[in-house]
C-alpha positions in Angstrom: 0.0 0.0 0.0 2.7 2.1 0.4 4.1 2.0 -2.9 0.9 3.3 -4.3 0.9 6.8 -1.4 0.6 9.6 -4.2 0.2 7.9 -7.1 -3.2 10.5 -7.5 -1.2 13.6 -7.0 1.4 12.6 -9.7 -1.0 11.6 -12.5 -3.1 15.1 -11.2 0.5 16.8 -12.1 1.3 15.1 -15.2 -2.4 15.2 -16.5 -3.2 19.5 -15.7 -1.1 21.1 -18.0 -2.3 19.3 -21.0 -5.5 19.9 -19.7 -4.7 23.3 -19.5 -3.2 23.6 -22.8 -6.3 21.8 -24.4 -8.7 24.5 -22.6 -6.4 27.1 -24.4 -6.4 25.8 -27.9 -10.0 25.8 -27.8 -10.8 29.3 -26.6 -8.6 30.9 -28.8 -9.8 28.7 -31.5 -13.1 30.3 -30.6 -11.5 33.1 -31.0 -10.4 33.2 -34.1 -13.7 32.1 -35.8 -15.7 34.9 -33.7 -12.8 37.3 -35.5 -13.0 35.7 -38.7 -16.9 35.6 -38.8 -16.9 39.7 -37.8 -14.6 40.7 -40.3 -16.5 38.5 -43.3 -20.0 40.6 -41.8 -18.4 43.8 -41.7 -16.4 43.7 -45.6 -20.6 42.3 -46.8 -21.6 45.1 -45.1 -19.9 47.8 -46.4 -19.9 46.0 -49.9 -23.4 45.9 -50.0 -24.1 49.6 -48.5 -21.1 51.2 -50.7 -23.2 49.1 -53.4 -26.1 51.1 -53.1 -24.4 54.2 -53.1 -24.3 54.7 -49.4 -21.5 55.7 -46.9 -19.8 53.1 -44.8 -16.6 52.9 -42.7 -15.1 49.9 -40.6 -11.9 50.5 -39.2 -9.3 48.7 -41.2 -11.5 48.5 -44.2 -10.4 49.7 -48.0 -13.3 50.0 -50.9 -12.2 49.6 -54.3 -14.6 50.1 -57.6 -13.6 48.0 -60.7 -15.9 47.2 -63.4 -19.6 47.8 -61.8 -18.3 46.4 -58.3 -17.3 47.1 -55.3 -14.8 44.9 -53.9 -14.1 45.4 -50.0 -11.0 44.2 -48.0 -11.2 43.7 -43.7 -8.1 43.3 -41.6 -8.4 42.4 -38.7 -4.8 41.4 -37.5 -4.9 37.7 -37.7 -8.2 37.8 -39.6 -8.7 39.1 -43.2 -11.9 38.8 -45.8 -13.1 40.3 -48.7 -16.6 40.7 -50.0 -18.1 41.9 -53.7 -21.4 43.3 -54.4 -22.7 44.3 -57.7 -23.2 48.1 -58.2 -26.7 49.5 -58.5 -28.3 50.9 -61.4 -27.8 54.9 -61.2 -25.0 55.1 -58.4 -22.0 56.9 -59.7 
């Protein structure tokens, strides 16, 4: 019986950090698809508002008119997305 005395706390301190690390991984995975899913909103956004001939900023966003589009870049640090709308009849 002996040999056995802290047998828990050893497993307990070679099982935590990977724990740990696993519990990490996945919030910041979280993370990153919150990020990535905001930036892809915000470029369709403005694509489709610049579109219809109406004014919209995001912060990091740049709007670019070729050929009857509007094609819209987002960067947001370690996320970045682009979105394209058609241009409406009449808007300059």
């Amino acid at each position: 019986m002996s040999r056995e005395r802290g047998s828990v706390t050893a497993e307990l301190a070679v099982a935590l950090p990977t724990l740990v690390l696993l519990l990490m991984v996945g919030v910041l995975a979280i993370t990153a698809v919150t990020t990535k899913l905001g930036c892809v909103s915000a470029a369709r956004d403005v694509a489709l508002s610049s579109a219809r001939g109406e004014t919209s900023t995001v912060e990091g966003a740049s709007v670019r008119r070729v050929d009857g589009r509007v094609v819209v870049n987002v960067d947001r640090g370690i996320a970045s997305c682009s979105a394209t709308a058609a241009m409406e009849p009449g808007v300059a």
